[in-house]
C-alpha positions as CSV (number, residue, x, y, z in Angstrom):
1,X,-12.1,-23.8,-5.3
2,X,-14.7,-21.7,-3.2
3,X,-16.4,-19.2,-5.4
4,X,-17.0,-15.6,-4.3
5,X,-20.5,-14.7,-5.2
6,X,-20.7,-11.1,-3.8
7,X,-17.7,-8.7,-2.8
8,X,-16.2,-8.9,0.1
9,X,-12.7,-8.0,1.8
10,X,-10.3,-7.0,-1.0
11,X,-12.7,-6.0,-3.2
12,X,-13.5,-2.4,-4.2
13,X,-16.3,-1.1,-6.0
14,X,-17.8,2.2,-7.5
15,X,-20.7,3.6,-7.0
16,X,-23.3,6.0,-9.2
17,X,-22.1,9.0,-7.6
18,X,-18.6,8.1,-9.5
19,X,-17.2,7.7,-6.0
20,X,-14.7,4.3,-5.0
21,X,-15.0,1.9,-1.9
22,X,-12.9,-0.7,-0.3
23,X,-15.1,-3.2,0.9
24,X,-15.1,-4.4,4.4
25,X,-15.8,-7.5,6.1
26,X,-17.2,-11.1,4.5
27,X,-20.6,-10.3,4.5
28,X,-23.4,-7.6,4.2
29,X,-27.0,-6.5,4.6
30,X,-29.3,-7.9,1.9
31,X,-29.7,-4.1,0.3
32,X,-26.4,-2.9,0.9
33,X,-22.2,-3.3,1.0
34,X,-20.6,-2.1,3.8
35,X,-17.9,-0.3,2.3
36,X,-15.5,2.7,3.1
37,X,-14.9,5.8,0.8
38,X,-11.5,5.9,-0.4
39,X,-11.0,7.8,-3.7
40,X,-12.9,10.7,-4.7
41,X,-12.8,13.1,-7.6
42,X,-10.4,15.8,-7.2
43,X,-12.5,18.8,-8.0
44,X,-13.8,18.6,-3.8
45,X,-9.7,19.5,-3.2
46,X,-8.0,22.8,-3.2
47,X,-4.2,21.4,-3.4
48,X,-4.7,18.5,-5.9
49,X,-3.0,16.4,-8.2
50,X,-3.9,17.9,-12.1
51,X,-2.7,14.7,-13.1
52,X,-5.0,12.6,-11.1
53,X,-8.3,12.3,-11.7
54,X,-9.1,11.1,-7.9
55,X,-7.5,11.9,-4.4
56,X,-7.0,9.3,-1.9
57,X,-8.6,9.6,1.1
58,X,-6.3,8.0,4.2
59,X,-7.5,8.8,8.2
60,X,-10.7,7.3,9.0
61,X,-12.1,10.2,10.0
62,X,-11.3,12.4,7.0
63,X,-13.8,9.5,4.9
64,X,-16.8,10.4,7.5
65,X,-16.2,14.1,7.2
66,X,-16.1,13.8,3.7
67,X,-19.2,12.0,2.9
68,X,-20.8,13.6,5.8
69,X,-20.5,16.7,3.9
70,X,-21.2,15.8,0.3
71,X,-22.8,12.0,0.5
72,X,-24.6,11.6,3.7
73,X,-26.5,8.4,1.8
74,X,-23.3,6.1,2.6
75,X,-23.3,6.8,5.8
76,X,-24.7,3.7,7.8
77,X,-26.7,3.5,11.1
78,X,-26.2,-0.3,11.7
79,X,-29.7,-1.6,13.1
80,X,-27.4,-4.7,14.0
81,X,-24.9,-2.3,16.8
82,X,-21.9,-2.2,14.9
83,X,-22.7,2.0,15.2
84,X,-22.2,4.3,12.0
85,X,-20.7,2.1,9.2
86,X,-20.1,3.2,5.9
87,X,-21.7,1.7,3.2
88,X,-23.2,1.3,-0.8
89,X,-26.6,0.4,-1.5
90,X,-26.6,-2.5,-4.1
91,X,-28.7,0.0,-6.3
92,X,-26.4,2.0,-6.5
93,X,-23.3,0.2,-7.3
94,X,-22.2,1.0,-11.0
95,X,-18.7,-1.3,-11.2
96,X,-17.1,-4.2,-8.5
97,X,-12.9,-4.4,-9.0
98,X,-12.6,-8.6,-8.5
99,X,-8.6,-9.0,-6.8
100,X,-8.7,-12.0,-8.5
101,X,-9.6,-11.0,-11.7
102,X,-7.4,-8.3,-11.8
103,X,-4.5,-10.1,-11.5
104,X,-5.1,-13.1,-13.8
105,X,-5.2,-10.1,-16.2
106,X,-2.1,-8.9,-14.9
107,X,-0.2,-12.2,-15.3
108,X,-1.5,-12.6,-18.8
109,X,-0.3,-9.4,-20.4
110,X,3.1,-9.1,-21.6
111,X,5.8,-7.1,-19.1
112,X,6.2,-5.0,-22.3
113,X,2.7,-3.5,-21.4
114,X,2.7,-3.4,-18.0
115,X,4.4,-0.3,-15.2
116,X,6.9,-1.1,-13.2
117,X,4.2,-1.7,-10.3
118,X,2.4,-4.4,-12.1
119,X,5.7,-6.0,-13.3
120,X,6.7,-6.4,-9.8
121,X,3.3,-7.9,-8.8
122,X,4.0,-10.6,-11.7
123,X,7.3,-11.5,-10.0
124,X,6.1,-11.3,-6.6
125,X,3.0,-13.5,-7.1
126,X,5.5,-16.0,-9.2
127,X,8.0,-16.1,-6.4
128,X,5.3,-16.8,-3.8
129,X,4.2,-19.2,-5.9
130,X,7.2,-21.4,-6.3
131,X,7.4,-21.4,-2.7
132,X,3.9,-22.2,-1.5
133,X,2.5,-24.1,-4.3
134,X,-0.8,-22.5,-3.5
135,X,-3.6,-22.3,-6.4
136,X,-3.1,-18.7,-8.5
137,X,-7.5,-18.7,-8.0
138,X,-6.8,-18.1,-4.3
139,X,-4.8,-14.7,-4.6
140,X,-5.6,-11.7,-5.5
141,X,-4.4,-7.9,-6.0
142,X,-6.1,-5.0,-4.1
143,X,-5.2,-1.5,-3.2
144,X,-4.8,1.3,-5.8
145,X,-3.8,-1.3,-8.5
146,X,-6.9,-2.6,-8.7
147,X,-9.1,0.4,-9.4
148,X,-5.9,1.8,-12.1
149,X,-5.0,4.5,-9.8
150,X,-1.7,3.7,-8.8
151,X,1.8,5.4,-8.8
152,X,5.2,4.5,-9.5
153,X,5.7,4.8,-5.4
154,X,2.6,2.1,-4.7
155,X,2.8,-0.9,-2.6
156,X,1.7,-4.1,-3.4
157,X,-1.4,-5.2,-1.1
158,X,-2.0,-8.8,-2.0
159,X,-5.2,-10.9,-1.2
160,X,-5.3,-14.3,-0.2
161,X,-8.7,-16.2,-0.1
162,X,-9.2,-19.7,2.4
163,X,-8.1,-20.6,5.4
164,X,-6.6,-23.2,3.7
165,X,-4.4,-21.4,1.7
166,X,-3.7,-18.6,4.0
167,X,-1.7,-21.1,6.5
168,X,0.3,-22.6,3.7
169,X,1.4,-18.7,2.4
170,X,1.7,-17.4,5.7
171,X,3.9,-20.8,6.9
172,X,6.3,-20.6,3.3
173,X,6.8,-16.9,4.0
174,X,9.3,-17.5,6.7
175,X,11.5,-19.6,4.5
176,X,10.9,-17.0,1.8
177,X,12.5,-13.9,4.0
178,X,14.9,-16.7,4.5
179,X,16.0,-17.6,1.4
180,X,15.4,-15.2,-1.4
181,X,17.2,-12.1,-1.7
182,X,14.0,-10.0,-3.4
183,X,12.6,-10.1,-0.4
184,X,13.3,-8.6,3.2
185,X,11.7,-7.6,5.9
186,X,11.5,-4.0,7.7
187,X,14.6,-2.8,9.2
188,X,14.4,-0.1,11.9
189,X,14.1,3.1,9.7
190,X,11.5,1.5,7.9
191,X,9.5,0.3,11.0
192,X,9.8,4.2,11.7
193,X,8.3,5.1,9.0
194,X,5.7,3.0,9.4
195,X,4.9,4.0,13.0
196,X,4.3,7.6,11.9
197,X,2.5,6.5,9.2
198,X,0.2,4.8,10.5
199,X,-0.7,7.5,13.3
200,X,0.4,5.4,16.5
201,X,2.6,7.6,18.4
202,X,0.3,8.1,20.8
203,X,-0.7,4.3,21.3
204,X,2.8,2.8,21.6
205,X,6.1,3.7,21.6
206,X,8.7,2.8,19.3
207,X,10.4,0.2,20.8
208,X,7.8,-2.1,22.2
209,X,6.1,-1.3,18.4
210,X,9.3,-2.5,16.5
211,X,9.9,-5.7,18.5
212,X,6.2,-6.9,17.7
213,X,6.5,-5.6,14.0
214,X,9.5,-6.6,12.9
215,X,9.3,-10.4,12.8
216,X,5.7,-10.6,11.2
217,X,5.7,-13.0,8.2
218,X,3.1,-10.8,6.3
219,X,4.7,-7.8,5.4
220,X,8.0,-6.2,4.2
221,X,10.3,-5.3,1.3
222,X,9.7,-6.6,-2.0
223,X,12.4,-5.5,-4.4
224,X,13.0,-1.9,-3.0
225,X,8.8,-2.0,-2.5
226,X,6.4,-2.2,0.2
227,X,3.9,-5.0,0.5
228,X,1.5,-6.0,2.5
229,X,-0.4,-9.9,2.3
230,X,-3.9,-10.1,3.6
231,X,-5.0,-13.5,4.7
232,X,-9.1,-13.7,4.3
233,X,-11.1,-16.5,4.9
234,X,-14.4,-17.8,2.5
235,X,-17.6,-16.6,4.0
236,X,-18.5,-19.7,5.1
237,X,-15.6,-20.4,7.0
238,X,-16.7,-17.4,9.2
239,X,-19.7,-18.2,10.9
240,X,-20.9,-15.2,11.7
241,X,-23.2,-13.5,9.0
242,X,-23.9,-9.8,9.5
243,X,-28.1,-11.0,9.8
244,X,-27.4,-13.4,12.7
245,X,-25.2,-11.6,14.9
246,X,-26.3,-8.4,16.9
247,X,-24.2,-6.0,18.7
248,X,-24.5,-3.8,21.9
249,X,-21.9,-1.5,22.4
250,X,-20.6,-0.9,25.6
251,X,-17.7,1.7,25.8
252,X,-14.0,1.4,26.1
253,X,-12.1,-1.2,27.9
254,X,-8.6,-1.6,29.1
255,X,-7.4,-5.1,30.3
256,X,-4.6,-7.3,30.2
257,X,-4.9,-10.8,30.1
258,X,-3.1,-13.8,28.3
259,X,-3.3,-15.0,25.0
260,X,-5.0,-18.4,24.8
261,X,-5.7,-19.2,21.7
262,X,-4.1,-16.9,18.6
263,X,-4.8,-19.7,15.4
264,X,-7.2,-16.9,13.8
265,X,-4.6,-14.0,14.3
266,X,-3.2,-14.4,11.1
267,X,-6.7,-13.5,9.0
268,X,-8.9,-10.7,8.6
269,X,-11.1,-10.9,10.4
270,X,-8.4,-11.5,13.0
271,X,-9.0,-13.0,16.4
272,X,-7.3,-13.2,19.7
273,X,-9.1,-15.9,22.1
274,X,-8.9,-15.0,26.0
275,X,-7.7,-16.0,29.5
276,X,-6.6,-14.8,33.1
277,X,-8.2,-11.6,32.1
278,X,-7.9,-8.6,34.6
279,X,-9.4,-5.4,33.9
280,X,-8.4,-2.3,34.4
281,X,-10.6,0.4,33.7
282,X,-13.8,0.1,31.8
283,X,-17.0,2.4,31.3
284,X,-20.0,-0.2,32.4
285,X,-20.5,-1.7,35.3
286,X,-22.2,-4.9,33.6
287,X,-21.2,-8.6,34.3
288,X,-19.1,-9.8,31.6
289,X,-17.1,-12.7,30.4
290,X,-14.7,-11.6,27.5
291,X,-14.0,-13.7,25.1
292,X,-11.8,-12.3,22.2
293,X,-10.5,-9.3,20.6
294,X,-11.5,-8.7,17.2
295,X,-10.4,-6.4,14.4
296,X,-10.7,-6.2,10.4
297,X,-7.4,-3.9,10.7
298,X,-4.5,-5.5,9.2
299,X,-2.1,-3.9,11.9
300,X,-4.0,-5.8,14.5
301,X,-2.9,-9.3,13.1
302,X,0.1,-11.6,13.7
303,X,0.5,-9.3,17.2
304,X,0.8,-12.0,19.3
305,X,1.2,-16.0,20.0
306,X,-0.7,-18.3,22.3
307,X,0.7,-18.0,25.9
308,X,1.6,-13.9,25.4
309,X,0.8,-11.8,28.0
310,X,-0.7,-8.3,26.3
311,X,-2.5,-5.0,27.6
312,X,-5.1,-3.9,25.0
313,X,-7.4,-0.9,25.2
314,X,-10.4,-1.0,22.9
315,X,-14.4,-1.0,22.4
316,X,-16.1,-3.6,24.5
317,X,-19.0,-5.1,22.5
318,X,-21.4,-7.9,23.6
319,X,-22.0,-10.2,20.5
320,X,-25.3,-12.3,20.2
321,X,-25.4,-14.6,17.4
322,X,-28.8,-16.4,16.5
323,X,-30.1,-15.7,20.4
324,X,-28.3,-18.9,20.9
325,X,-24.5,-17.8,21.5
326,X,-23.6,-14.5,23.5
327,X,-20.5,-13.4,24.5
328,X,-18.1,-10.1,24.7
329,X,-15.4,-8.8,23.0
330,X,-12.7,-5.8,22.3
331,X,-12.9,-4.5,18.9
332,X,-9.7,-2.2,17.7
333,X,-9.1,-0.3,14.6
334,X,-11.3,2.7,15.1
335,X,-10.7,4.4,17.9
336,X,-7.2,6.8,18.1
337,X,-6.8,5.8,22.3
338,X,-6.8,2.2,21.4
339,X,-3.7,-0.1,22.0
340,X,-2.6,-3.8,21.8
341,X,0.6,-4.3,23.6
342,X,2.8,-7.4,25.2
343,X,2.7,-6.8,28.8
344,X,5.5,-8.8,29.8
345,X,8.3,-6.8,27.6
């Protein structure tokens, strides 16, 4: 098995100011971890919990105000173009929650010392399991599990590490919906629910939106619960280390095009290779071939199959890697006008 040797998607960590990150992406800069705020104490909130110690911080937006305000440290200029990141000098990182870790512990305590939450995560990693035949030193636990802060109404966000092992989960997970009953997937008032919640009125409407969510093998119903299975690769089965690649931002772009390649859809990163491409509107007036789409958004995976026809609105970015590779791409998941849609439904 690969090991991980510095934290990476799935992780979270603390930092000195007492303040808790999920990390993002597979690599970092050599004095920092790009990471985004996500639990703070609750004395910065007027209408908090009293029996919380930290408030959860969910829009994107609401984590740069917030450390804007009272941290303005994390707050990233990336000299590489990725624009204003958030992120944790290594300095000042006091603790780093391991997924993996966190749920070996999980599996070896007795259900008679465990919540309900944990409990389900035992049965739900043991079911999976039995299924897949995957190694238990590939998954892992994230989410507010792994940091103790979670509630009786939590979901289960599970981790998978290798490319490897990712195909094999996300291939058993179709006979799974098919043949246990503790699992199902999203029916239509929960694929409501999850529309709203995840802000995207304005980018889709509900139909198209529940006809490309409701078959996705990586998500759904576990035992009356939500949960939500992130496939990530190893580091170095991502070659594309934050020192080697440089960015130049370019705006938004709308196209559609077909979907030529989508074998990297399923992971986070995911990745959406390119053809027949027609623009439609787009803010430079630069030469470009487009390549990909790229997003570390778990909504933006499993979208879409080789051969699909889609009409996606994001940021176009033109990607150097090593002055030996350039290329452009669309990057969603941070921008509230963005879409991904199948053009031909």
């Amino acid at each position: 098995m690969t090991k991980i040797i510095e934290p990476i998607e799935g992780f979270f960590l603390k930092s000195n100011d007492d303040l808790i990150f999920d990390v993002k992406g597979l690599t970092h800069p050599s004095d920092r971890i790009i990471a985004f705020v996500r639990y703070v104490s609750k004395r910065y909130f007027e209408n908090k919990d009293q029996n919380r110690d930290y408030q959860k911080l969910y829009a994107l937006p609401d984590r740069y105000e917030f450390l804007t305000k009272n941290y303005p440290k994390y707050i990233f200029d990336d000299p590489k173009g990725r624009g204003l990141l958030q992120a944790v000098l290594r300095s000042d990182v006091s603790e780093i929650y391991n997924p993996i870790e966190k749920l070996q512990k999980i599996l070896n305590t007795a259900n008679s010392n465990l919540d309900s939450l944990e409990i389900d995560v035992k049965e739900i990693v043991e079911e999976i399991i039995g299924y897949s035949n995957i190694p238990i030193e590939n998954i892992g636990i994230s989410g507010s599990i792994l940091v103790g802060l979670q509630t009786k109404k939590s979901d289960i966000d599970l981790v998978i590490y290798g490319m490897k092992q990712g195909r094999i989960i996300y291939e058993s997970m179709l006979e799974i919906f098919n043949s246990s009953k503790n699992f199902v997937r999203y029916d239509r008032t929960e694929l409501v629910r999850l529309w709203e919640t995840r802000g995207q009125e304005k980018q889709i409407d509900f139909s198209l939106f529940s006809i490309m969510e409701r078959n996705k093998h990586l998500q759904g119903i576990f035992k009356g619960r939500d949960f939500y299975i992130r496939l990530i690769p190893y580091p170095d089965e991502f070659n594309e280390h934050y020192n080697d690649v440089t960015i130049i931002n370019y705006g938004d772009i709308e196209i559609k095009a077909t979907i030529e390649n989508s074998d990297h859809s399923i992971f986070t990163p995911c990745l959406y290779q390119l053809k027949n491409i027609s623009i439609v509107e787009k803010d430079t007036d630069e030469d470009l071939l487009l390549e990909r789409i790229f997003s570390l958004r778990g909504r933006y995976c499993d979208l879409a199959k080789k051969g699909a026809s889609i009409h996606v609105k994001g940021k176009l970015e033109k990607i150097s890697i090593s002055k030996k590779m350039e290329f452009y791409q669309i990057v969603l998941g941070s921008s509230s006008s963005e879409f991904f849609k199948l053009a031909d439904l």
